[in-house]
N, C-alpha and C positions, 0 to 999 in steps of 0.2 A: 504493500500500500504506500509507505513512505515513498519507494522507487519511482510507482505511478504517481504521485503527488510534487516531486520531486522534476520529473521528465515533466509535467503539465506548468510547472511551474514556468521552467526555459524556454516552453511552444512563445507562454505568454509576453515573456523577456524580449523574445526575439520579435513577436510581433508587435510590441509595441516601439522597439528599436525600427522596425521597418516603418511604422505609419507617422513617427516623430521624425525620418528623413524624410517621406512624401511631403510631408508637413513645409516641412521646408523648401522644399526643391519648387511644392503649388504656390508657398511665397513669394518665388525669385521670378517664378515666368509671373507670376501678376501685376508683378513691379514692372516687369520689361513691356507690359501689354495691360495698357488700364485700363480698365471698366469693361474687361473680357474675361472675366471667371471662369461662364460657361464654355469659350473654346478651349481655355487652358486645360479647364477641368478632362476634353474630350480627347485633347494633346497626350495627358495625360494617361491615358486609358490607352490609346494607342501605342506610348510606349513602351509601357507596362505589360500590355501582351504582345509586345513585339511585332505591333502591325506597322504596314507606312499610313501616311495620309497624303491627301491631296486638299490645297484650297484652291477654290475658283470662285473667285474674287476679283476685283478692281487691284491697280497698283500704289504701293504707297503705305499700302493697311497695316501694315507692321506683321506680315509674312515673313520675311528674311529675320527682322529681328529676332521674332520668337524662332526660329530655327538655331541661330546663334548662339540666343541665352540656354534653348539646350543642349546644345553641344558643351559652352561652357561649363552647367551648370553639372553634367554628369562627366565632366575633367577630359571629355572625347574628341579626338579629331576633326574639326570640321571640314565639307568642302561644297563646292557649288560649282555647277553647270547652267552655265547661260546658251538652253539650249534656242537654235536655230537651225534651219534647214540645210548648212553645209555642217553641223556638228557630224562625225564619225562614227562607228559604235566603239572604235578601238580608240577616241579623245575620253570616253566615259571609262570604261575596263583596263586598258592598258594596254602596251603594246611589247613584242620584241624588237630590242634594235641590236643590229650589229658593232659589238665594239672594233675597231681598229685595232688599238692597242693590245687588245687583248687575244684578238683572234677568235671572239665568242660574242654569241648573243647574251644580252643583259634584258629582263624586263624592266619598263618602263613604267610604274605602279598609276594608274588611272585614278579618279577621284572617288571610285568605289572602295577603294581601299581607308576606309575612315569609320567613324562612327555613326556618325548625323551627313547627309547630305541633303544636298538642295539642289533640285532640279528645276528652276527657274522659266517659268514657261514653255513647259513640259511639250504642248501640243503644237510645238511650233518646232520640233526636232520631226523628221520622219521615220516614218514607220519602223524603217530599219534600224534605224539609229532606237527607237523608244523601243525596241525590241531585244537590245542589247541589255535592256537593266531586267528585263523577265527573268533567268537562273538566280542572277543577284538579289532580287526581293522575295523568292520564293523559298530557296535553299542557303541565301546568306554563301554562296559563292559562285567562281564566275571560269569560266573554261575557256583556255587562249592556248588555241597551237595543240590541241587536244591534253592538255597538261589543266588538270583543275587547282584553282588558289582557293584557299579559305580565306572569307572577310570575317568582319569582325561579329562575333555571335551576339552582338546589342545592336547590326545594323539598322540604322534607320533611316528610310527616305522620306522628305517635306517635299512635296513637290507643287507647283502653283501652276495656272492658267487664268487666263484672261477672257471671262464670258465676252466679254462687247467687243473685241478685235478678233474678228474670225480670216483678215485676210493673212493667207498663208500660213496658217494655221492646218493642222494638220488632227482629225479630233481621234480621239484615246483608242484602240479598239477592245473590246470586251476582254479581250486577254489579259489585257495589261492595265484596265480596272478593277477588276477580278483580282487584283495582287496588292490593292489596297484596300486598308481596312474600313478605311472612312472620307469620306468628300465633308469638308467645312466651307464652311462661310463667316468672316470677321466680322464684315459690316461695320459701318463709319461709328465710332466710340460716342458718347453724349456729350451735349455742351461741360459739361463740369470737370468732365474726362480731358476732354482735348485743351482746358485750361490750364489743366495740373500739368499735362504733358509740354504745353508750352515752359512756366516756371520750370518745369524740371529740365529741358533740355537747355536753359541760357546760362553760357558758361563752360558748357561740357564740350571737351571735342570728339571727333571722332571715332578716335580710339579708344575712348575712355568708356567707364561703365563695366570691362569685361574684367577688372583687376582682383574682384573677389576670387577667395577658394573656391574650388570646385567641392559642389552640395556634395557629388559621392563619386566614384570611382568606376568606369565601365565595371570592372568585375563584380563593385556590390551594385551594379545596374542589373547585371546579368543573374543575379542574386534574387534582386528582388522578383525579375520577372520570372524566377525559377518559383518563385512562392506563390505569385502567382497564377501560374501553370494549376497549382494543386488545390485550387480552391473548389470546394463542395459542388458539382451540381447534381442536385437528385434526379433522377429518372423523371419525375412530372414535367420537368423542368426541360429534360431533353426532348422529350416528346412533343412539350408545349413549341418547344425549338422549332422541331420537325415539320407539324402541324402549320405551322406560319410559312415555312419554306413552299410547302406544297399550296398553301392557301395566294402565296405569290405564282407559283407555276398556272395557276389557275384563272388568276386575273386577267379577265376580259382586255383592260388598258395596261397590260405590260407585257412587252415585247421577250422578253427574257427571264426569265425565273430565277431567283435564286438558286447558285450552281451549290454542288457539296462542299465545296471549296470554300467559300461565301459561308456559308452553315456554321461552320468549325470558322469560320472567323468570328460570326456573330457569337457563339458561343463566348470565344476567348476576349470578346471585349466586352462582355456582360460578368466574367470572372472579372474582370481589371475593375469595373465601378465596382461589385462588390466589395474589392477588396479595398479598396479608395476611401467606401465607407464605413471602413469596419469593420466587414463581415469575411467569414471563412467560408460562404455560403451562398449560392445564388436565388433569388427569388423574382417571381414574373416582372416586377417594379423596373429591374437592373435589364434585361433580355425590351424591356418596352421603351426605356430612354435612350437606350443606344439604337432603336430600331430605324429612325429619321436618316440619321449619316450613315450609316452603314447599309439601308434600302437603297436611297437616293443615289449614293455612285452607280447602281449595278442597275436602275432604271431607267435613268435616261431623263429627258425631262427637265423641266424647272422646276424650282422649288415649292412652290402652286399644289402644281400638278403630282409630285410626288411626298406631299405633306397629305393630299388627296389619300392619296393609295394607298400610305403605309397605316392612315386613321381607320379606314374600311379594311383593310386585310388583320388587323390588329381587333376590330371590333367582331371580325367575323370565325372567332378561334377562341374559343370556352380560355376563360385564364385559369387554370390548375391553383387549388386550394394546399400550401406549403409550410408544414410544422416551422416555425419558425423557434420553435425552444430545445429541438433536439440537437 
């Protein structure tokens, strides 16, 4: 009994060591991004389960920033691709170059080789070239010359578009949406917001801002999202999953169904808000707030029209009754 009381003790130790770093880390991006809670909050979950994200969004919104502050903030690599239609896929992965001197090829390490990157107006690189990052967000590495490299097992991609500028633009295909976890939206911050933001930015230069410690270290990054991994979901819960999938396959107005793929994402970003708020344990609540950004990438659509769908497809699937004290 002591033993078992003892080992119950440490779960507890450790889990409150994990949610007094969140704690902090949802500090530092709120500070970098004001009177945006809710994206950070969703930022959050995504890294947590080790999805990527995409926003599409207007420019200016404090996209690259928050990309930044988390790179800094978990002590990671940054990098960014300002993609465009002469971008490579070997400008993104890497390439071999022949040394001279040496009489041998050297790889030339790409910007996938980081922690956090930023793919910078994503739909404006082509097909081939946005095709190049598919092994990279799926399996977290990247195969060049038939020789495969491991990236970093916390990789994260932010990547952005530009709703209102469609020329030359290039749009996502289902593949390569499908490999992210969630589509956000910033939206312009409130007058009180963009006040504060003013005062805070007079004075500061460019550089400055990134000079804090970093919150935690890739490896208790890779930690945490390991604890996350193992959060509760009962059976009601999976089914209830299930039942929504199929109840999108079903939808008269959407073109494409939720894939399995998609499924096991929605899953693992409704484990991340559980565990965001405390719990070891998923319930309908956590699987229904992440339903919006994680529907809306894989339907197509404005936000209208897929706040539409995901209300009806969510109201037409019984919610599963979940002991919440066991």
């Amino acid at each position: 009994m002591t033993q078992n009381n003892s080992s119950h003790s440490l779960e507890n130790t450790s889990s409150c060591k994990h949610q007094e770093t969140i704690d902090r880390l949802r500090k530092r991006l709120n500070k970098s991004l004001l009177g945006k809670e809710d994206v950070v909050e969703m930022v959050l979950v995504c890294l947590l389960s080790r999805g990527h994200i995409i926003f599409d969004d207007l420019p200016g919104l404090g996209k690259t920033t928050l990309a930044k502050s988390v790179a800094y903030a978990v002590g990671g690599e940054f990098a960014r691709v300002q993609c465009t239609p002469d971008l490579l896929p070997s400008d993104i992965t890497g390439f071999n170059m022949f040394n001279q001197r040496t009489r041998e090829f050297e790889f030339m390490r790409g910007p996938v080789f980081s922690d956090v990157l930023l793919a910078d107006e994503i739909n404006r690189a082509t097909p081939r070239t946005q095709s190049a990052l598919f092994e990279a967000m799926a399996e977290r590495q990247v195969t060049i010359d038939n020789k495969r490299r491991q990236l970093s097992p916390s990789f994260f991609v932010v990547a952005t578009q530009n709703p209102v500028e469609m020329h030359g633009a290039y749009p996502l295909p289902e593949a390569q949406l499908d490999r992210f976890a969630m589509k956000l939206r910033i939206g312009y911050p409130d007058r009180a917001h963009e006040v504060e933001m003013l005062a805070a930015n007079i004075g500061v230069s460019e550089n400055s801002g990134h000079e804090e410690e970093a919150t935690l270290t890739p490896s208790h990054l890779w930690e945490l999202q390991r604890h996350v991994s193992e959060v509760s979901v009962c059976e009601a819960i999976r089914e209830y999953l299930v039942d929504l999938a199929v109840a999108t396959r079903d939808h008269p107005d959407i073109a494409l169904g939720l894939s399995p793929r998609g499924l096991i994402t929605w899953q693992n970003v409704a484990q991340a808000l559980a565990h965001l708020k405390g719990r070891d344990f998923v319930v309908p609540d956590d699987v229904q707030e992440v339903a919006l950004p994680v529907l809306d990438l894989r339907m197509g659509g404005d936000l209208e029209t897929s706040s539409r769908n995901v209300a009806a497809i969510l109201d037409s699937v019984t919610v599963p009754v979940v002991n919440t004290n066991s």
